[in-house]
MIKOLRO-451790 format. One record per residue (C-alpha): x, y, z. Coordinates in steps of 0.05 Angstrom, whole numbers, plus 32768, in hexadecimal, padded with zeros to 4 digits. Layout:
XYZ
...
This chain:
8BFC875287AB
8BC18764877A
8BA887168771
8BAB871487BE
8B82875B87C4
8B4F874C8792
8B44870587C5
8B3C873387FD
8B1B877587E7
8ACC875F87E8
8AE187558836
8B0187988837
8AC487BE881A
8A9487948851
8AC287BF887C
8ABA8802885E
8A7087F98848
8A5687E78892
8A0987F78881
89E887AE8870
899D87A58855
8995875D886A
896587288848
896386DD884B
899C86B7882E
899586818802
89C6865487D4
89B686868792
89A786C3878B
895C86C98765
893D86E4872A
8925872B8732
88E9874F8715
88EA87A0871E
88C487D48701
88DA881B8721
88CF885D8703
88FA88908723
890788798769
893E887987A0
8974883F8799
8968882E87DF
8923882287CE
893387F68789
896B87D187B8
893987BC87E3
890F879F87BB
89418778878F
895D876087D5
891A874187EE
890D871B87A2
8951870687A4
896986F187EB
89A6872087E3
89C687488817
89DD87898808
8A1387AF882A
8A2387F78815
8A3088418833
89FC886F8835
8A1488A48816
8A17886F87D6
89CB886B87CB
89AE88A687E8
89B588D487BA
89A088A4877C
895F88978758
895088678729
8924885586EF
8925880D86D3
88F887D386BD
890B878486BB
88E6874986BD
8902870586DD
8947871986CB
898286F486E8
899B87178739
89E187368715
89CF875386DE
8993877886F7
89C087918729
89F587A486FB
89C587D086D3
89A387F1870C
89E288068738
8A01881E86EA
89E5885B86EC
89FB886A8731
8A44885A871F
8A49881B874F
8A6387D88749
8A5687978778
8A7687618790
8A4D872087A6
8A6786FF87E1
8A5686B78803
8A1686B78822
89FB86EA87EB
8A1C8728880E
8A1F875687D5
8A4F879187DC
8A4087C987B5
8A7B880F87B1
8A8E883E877F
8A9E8823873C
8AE9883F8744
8AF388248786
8B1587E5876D
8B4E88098747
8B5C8836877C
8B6587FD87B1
8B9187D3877B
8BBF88068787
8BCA87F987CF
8BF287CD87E9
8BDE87D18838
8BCB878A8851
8B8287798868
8B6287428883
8B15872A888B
8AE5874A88B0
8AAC872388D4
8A70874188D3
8A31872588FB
89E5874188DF
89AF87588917
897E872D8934
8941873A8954
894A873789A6
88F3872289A4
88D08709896A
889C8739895E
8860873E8931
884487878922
87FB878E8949
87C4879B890F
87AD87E0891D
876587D88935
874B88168905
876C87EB88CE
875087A988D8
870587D088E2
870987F6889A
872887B1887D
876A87DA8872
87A287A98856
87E187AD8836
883687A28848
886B87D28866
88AE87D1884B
88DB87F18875
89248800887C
893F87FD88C8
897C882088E7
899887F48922
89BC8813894C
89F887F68976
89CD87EC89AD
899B87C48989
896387FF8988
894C8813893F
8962885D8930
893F886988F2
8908884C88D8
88FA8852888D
88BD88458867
88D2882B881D
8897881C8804
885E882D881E
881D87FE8831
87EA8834880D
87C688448850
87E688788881
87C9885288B6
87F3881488B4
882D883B8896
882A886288E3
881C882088FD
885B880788E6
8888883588EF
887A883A8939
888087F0893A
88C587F3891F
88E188238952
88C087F58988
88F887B7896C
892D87A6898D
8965877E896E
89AE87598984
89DA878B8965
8A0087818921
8A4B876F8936
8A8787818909
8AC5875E8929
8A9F87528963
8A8D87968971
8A4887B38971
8A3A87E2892A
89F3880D890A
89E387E288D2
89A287E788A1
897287B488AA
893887A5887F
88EF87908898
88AC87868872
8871879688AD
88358769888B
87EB877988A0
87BA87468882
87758737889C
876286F788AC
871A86F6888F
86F2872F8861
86B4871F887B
86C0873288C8
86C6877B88A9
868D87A688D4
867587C48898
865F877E8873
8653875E88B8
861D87A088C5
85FB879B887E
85F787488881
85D1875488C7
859F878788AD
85978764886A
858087248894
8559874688C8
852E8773888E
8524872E8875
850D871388B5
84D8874D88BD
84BA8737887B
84C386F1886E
849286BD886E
8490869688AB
84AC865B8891
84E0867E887B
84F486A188B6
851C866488DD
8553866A88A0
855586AF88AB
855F86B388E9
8599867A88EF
85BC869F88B6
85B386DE88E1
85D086B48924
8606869388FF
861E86D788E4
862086EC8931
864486B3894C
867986AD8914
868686F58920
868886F3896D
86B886BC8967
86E586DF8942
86E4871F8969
86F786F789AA
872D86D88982
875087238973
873F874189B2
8751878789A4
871787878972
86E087AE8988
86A387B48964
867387D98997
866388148966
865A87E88931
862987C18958
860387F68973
85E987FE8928
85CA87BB8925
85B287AA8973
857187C98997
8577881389B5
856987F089FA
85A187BC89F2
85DA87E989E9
85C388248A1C
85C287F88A55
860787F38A4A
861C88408A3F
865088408A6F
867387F98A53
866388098A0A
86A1882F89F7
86D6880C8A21
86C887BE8A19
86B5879689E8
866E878489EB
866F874B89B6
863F872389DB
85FD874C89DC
85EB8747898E
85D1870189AC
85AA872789E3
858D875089AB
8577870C8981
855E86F389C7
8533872D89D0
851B87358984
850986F18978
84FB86CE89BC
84C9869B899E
85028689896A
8511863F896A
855B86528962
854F868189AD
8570863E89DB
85AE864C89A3
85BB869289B2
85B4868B89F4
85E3865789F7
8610867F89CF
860B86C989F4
8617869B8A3C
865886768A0E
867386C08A04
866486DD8A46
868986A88A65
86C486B68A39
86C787008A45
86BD86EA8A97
86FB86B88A91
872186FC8A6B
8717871E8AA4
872886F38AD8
876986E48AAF
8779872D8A9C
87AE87568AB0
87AF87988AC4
87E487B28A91
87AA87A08A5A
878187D48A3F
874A87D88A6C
874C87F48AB2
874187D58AFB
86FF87FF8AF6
86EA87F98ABA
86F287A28AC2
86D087B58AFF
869187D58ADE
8694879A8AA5
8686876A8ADE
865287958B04
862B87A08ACE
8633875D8AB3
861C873D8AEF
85D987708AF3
85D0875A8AA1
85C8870C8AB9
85AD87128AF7
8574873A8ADD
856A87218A91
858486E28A94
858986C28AE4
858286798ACB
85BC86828AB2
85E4867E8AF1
85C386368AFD
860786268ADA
8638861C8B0F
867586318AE5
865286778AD4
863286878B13
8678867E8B31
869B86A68B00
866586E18B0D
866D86E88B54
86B286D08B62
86C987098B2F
868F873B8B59
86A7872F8B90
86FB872E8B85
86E587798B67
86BC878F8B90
86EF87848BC8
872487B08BA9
């Protein structure tokens, strides 16, 4: 009877320990570097489980009340594990599909003493119901704010997350918030023990990582000033290098702002364009992004440039695209019915009075004045 409950007790202790901290599985468990100085187990757990692919299953009340100090370097999965969970007088047992089981170190005598029968326990981990990506916080992605999440979730038995714990913490409170109201957003298939729904632990790392440095307003604003004090006192024949520098910088930036549409760089803007530009469009400025008129600005600055046909090539290109966004918008986006309808009012006044050969193209002229007109009509 003891052969046969040693076979059967890392099963039984699935069944008593129901909280699970999930990670990939893989055929091994991995070497595991950790350097902690007086922190939670739950914490140190976590991050041996996302080095190692292991998947932890334990009671709260096991970890909680632990903290740990301890330092290895590429040491093998079992015996870092061993030493850290020592000092909190817990064993482990490591199941098939690196389920690791940890309970109290005298758990295993008690239960040899038994003899009531058991028999396995299927367990099935959470998934999520949508795949999901957190949404990079705009204020982060202006001040070039980076960094990684690690959380610990509490799924409920209807799939919701419960709790939502920050482990380690990104560095910036900003995406720490961010992330955290991400997590309760989640919604998940339910952990199932024996078929039947159970709160389990779930871990999740919320990554924010910007695409490109140099889209960050603050270099974008000082690139743009550098060039255009160098424009104001160049030599002439210098002035055409300048200047496509100074269009370039515009256009790669544009591009990329339409390609992470809740970017908007208005204020930013403002420091760079003409006083006249950016009042004419007082009642837009703070409420859509007006990407586009930084080529206006290089229009009206250096008309006689032989890179003008360029920019205005390029403010008509993103015009158009903003037009199209509206026409293709919904109204559960950000933006309002009225305040798409004052984007295409003013809009329309912008080209009709500073630029009316632009509606010589076909495709624009109809996007102006179908989208007037469906508006106005509402």
């Amino acid at each position: 009877m003891i052969s046969l409950l040693k076979k059967v007790l890392p099963i039984l202790l699935i069944l008593i320990y129901s909280h699970i901290l999930p990670a990939q599985t893989c055929d091994s468990l991995q070497t595991v570097t950790i350097d902690f100085q007086n922190k939670p187990l739950r914490q140190v757990l976590h991050n041996i489980a996302r080095q190692s692919n292991a998947q932890f299953v334990y009671n709260d009340g096991l970890v909680d009340s632990a903290v740990i100090t301890c330092h290895y370097a590429g040491q093998p999965f079992d015996y870092v594990l061993s030493q850290v969970i020592a000092n909190a007088d817990l064993d482990f047992q490591i199941l098939p599909g690196n389920i690791v089981v940890l309970f109290r170190a005298n758990t295993l005598n008690a239960l040899e003493q038994t003899t009531s029968p058991f028999k396995p326990v299927r367990y099935t981990l959470p998934s999520p119901k949508v795949a999901m990506e957190p949404q990079y916080p705009r204020e982060a992605m202006e001040e070039g704010l980076e960094g990684s999440v690690e959380m610990t979730l509490l799924v409920g038995k209807d799939g919701r997350v419960k709790e939502a714990r920050i482990i380690e913490s990104s560095g910036s409170g900003i995406l720490d918030n961010a992330a955290a109201e991400f997590a309760s957003k989640l919604t998940f298939h339910p952990a199932q023990k024996e078929g039947k729904p159970v709160d389990v632990w779930v871990s999740r790392t919320m990554n924010y990582k910007l695409i490109d440095n140099r889209f960050l307003p603050e270099q974008y604003i000082k690139r743009i000033e550098q060039l255009t004090e160098q424009a104001r006192h160049a030599p002439h024949t210098h002035i055409s290098a300048i200047l496509h520098d100074m269009l370039k910088t515009h256009e790669d930036l544009s591009a990329y702002l339409n390609a992470n549409i809740p970017l908007n760089y208005n204020r930013y803007i403002q420091q760079i364009v003409q006083t006249d530009v950016y009042t004419a469009w007082n009642e837009l400025w703070n409420e859509w992004p007006l990407h586009y008129l930084v080529f206006h600005d290089f229009l009206t600055r250096y008309p006689e440039s032989s890179w003008a046909p360029k920019a205005r090539r390029l403010l008509t290109q993103f015009i158009e695209q903003d037009l199209m966004r509206v026409k293709d918008s919904s109204n559960a986006e950000p933006y309002t019915r009225l305040n798409k309808d004052r984007f295409v009012r003013t809009l329309t006044r912008f080209i009709i009075e500073a630029y009316p050969d632009m509606l010589k193209r076909n495709d624009l002229h109809e996007l102006v004045f179908n989208q007037e007109a469906n508006h106005s009509s509402r």
